[in-house]
C-alpha positions as CSV (number, residue, x, y, z in Angstrom):
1,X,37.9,-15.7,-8.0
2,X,37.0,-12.3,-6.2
3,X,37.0,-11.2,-2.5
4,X,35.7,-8.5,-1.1
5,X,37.2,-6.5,1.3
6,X,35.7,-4.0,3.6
7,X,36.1,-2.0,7.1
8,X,34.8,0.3,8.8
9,X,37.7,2.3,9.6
10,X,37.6,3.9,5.5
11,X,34.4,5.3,4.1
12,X,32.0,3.0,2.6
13,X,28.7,2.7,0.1
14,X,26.3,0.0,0.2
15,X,26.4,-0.3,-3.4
16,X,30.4,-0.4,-4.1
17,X,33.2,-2.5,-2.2
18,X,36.2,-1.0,-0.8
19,X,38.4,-3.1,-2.6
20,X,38.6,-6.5,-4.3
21,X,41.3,-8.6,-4.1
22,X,41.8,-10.8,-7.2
23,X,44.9,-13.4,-7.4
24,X,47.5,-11.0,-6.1
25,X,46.0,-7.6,-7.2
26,X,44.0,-5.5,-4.4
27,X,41.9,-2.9,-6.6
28,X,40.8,-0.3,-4.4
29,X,37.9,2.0,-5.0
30,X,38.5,5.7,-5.3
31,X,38.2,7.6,-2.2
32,X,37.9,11.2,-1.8
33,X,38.4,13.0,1.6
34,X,35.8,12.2,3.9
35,X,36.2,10.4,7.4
36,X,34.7,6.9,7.6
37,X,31.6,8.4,9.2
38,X,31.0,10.7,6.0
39,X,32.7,13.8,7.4
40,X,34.6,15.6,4.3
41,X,38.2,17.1,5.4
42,X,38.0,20.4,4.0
43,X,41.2,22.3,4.3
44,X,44.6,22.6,2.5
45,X,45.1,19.8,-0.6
46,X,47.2,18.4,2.5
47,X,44.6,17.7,5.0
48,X,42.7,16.5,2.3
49,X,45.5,14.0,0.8
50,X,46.2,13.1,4.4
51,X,42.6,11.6,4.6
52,X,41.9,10.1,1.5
53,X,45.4,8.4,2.1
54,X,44.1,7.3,5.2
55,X,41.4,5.9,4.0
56,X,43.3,3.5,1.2
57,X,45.6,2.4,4.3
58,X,42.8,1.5,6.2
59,X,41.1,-0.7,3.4
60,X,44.4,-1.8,2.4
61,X,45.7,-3.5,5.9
62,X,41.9,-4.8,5.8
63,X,43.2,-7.1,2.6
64,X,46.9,-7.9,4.6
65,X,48.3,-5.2,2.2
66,X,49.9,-1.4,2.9
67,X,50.8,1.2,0.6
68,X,54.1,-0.1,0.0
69,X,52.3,-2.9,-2.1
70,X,50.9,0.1,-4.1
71,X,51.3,-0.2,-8.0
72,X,49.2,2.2,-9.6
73,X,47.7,5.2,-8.0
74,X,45.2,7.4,-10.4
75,X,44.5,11.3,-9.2
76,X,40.8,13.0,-9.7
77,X,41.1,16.8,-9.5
78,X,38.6,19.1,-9.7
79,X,41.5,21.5,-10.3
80,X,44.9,21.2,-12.4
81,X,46.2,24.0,-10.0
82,X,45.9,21.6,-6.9
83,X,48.6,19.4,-8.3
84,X,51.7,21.4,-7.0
85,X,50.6,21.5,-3.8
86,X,49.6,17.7,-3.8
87,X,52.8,16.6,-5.7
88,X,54.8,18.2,-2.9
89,X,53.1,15.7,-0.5
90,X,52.0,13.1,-2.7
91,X,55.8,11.2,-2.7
92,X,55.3,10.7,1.1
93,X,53.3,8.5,1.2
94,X,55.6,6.2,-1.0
95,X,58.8,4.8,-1.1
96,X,61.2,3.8,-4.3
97,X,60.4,2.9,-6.6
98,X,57.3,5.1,-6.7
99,X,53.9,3.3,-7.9
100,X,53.1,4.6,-11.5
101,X,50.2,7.5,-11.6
102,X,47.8,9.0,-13.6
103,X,46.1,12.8,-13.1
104,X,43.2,13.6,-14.5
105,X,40.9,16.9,-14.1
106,X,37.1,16.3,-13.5
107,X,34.4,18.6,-13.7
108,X,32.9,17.1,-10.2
109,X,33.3,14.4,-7.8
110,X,31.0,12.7,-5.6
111,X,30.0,14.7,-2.4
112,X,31.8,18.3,-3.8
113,X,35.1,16.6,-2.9
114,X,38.1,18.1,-5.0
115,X,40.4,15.1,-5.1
116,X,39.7,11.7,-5.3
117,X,42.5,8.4,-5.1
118,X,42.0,5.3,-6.6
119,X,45.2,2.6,-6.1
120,X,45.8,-0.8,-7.2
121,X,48.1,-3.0,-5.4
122,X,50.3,-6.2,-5.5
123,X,50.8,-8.6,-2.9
124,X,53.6,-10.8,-3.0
């Protein structure tokens, strides 16, 4: 069985959830920077990382979880040379063993964003 989760301290969509927990596995929808009135975080790839990062935090201690529960994170870019800059900050967020990830270069995300995060997580 399914659960959504939602708050209103992470952006939201009336046609999405936040997150679903399943069993053990939070699945959190990908967010991009933008406060949780709608406000995108322009800026440096680390204002924006700080955000979006924000964001899965928020929706993630709405489902009892943090990021230390994190498993898989997958990347959106809308450009390959954002990655150094967001790899430099990206392990900060994390401790060891580091969740797996993915990266993957986009021609466009939702509201002109340039990065998007999507995590899954595992409660024990």
């Amino acid at each position: 069985m399914k659960q959504q989760v939602s708050t209103n301290d992470a952006p939201g969509a009336p046609f999405l959830s936040q997150a679903v927990v399943s069993g053990n596995t939070i699945y959190v929808s990908g967010q991009i920077h933008n406060k949780p009135d709608g406000t995108i975080v322009e800026g440096s790839v680390k204002e924006k990382l700080d955000q979006i990062m924000q964001n899965i935090a928020a929706i993630l201690k709405a489902a009892n979880a943090t990021l230390d529960d994190v498993v898989k994170v997958v990347i959106y870019v809308t450009n390959m040379a954002q990655m150094p800059e967001l790899n430099e900050v990206y392990p900060t967020y994390f401790a060891k063993p580091f969740p797996v990830r993915e990266a993957v270069c986009v021609a466009a995300l939702p509201l002109s964003a340039t990065i998007e995060v999507s995590v899954v997580a595992a409660k024990s």
